[in-house]
NULOVO-909123 format. One record per residue: x, y, z of N, C-alpha, C in turn; residue number from 0. Coordinates in Angstrom, 1 decimal. Example, Ala and Ser with C-alpha at 12.3 -4.5 7.8 and 13.67 -1.06 7.14 Angstrom:
# residues 2
13.2|-5.7|7.8|12.3|-4.5|7.8|13.2|-3.3|7.8|0
12.8|-2.2|7.1|13.7|-1.1|7.1|12.9|0.0|7.9|1
# end
This chain:
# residues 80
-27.8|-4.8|2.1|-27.6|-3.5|1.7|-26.5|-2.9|2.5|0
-26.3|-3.2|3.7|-25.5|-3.0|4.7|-24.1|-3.3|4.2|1
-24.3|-4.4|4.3|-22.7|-4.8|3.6|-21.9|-4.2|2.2|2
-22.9|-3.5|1.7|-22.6|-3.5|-0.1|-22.2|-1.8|0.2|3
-22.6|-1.0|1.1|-22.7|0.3|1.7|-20.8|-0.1|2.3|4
-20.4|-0.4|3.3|-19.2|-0.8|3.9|-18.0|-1.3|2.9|5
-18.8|-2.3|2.3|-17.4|-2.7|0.9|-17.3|-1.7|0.0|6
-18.5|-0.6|-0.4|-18.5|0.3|-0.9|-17.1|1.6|-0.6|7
-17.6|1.5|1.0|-16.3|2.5|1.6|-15.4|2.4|2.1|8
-15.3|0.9|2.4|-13.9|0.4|2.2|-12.9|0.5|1.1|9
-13.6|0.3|-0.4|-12.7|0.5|-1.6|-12.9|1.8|-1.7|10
-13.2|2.8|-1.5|-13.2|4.2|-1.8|-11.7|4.7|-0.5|11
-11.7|3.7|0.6|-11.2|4.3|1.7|-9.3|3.9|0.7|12
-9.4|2.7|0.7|-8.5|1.8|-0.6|-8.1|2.9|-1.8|13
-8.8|2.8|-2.7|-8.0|4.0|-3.7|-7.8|5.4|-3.3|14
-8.1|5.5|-1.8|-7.7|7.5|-1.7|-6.4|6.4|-1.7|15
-6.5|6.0|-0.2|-4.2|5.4|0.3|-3.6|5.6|-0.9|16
-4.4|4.5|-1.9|-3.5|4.3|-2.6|-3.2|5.2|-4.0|17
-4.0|6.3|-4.3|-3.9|7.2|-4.8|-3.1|8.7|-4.2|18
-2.9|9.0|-3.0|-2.4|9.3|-1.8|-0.7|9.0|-1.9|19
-0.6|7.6|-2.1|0.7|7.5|-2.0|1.5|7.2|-3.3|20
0.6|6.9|-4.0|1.4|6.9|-5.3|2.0|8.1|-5.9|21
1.1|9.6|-5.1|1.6|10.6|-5.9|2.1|11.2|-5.1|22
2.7|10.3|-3.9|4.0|10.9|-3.1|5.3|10.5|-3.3|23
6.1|11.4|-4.0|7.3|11.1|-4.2|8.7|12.1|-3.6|24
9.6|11.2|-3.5|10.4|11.8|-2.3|11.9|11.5|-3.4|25
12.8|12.3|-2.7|14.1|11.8|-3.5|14.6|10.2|-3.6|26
13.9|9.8|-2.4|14.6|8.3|-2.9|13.5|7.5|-3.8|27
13.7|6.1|-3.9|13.4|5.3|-5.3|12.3|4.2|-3.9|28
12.3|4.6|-2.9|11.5|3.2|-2.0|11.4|4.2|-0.9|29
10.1|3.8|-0.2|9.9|4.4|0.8|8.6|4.2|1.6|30
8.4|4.3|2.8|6.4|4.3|3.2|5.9|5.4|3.5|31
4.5|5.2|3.0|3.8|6.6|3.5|2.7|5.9|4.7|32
2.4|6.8|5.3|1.0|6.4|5.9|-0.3|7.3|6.1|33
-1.5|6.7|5.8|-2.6|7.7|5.8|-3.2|7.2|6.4|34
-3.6|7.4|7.5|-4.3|7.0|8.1|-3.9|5.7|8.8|35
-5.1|4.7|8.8|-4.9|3.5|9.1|-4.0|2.9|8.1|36
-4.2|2.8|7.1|-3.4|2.3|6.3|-2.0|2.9|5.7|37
-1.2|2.1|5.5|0.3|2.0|5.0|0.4|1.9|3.8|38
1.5|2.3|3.0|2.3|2.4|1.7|3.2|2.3|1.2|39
3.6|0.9|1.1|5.6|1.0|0.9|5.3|0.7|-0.8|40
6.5|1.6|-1.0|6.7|2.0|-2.7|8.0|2.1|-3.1|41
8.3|1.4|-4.3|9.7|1.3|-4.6|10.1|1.2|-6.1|42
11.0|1.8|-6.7|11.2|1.7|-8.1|11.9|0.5|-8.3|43
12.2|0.0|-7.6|13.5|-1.1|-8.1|12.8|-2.8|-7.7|44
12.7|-3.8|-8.4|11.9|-5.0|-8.0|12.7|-6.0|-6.5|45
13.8|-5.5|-7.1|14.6|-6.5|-5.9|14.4|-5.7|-4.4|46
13.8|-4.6|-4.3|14.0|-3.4|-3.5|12.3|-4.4|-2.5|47
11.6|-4.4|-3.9|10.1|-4.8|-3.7|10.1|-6.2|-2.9|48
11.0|-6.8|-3.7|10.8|-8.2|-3.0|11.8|-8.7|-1.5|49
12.7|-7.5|-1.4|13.0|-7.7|-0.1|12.2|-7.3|1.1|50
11.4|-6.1|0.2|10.3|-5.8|1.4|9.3|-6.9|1.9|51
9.1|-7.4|0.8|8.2|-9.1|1.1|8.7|-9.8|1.9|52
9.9|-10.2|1.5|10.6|-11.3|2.7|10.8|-11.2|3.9|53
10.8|-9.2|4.1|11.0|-8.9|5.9|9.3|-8.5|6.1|54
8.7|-8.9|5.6|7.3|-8.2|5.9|6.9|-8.6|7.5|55
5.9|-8.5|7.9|5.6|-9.0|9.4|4.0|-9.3|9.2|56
4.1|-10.3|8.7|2.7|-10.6|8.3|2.1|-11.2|9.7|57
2.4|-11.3|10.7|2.1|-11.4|12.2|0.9|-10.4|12.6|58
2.1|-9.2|12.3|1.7|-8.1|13.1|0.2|-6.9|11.8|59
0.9|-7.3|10.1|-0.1|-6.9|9.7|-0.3|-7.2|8.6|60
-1.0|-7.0|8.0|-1.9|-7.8|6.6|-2.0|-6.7|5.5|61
-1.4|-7.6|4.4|-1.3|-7.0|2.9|-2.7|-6.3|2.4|62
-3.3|-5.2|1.8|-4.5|-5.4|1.4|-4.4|-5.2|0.3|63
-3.7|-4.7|-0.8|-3.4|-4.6|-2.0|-1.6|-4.4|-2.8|64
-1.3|-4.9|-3.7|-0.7|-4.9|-4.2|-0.6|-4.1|-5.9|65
0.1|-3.4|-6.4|0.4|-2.9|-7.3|1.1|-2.5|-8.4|66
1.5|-2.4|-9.4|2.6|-2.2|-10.2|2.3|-1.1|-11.0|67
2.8|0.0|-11.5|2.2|0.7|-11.9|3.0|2.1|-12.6|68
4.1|2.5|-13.9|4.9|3.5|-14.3|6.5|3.0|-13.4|69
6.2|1.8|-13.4|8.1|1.2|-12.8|7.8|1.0|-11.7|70
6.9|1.3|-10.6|7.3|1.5|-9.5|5.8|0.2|-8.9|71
6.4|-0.3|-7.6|5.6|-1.2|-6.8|5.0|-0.7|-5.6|72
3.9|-0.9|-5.4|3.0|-0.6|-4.4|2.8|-1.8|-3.4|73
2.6|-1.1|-2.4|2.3|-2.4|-1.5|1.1|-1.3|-0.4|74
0.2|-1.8|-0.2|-0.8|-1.1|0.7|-0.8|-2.0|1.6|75
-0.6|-2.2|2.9|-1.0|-2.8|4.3|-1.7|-2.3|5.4|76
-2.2|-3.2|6.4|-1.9|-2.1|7.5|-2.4|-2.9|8.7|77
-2.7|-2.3|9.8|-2.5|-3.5|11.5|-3.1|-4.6|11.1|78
-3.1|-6.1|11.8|-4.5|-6.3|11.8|-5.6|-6.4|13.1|79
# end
């Protein structure tokens, strides 16, 4: 029951970020937000998306969702 309580508010903590950042928009077309613990890089353009992939620092932090969603790419991360 424990556990199902925690993954519970974990995915709730998940769709605020990422509802959070999706309806942050700023003049440019790519950008990060941050809420909290968690991060938000977002970008209208795919090659914008996938360069962000290639410089990522998956060292230092871990992807927890990905998104596509009205043109634009989501990326949710954050420490690990």
């Amino acid at each position: 029951m424990k556990k199902r309580i925690i993954t519970i508010l974990a995915t709730l903590a998940l769709t605020g970020c990422i509802t959070a950042c999706s309806g942050t928009y700023t003049s440019t077309n790519s950008g990060t937000e941050n809420s909290g613990d968690y991060f938000c890089y977002y970008s209208d353009y795919t090659t914008d998306y996938l360069d962000f992939l290639k410089t990522f620092n998956y060292e230092k932090y871990e992807i927890v969702n990905i998104t596509n969603g009205y043109s634009r790419w989501y990326v949710t991360y954050k420490l690990k």
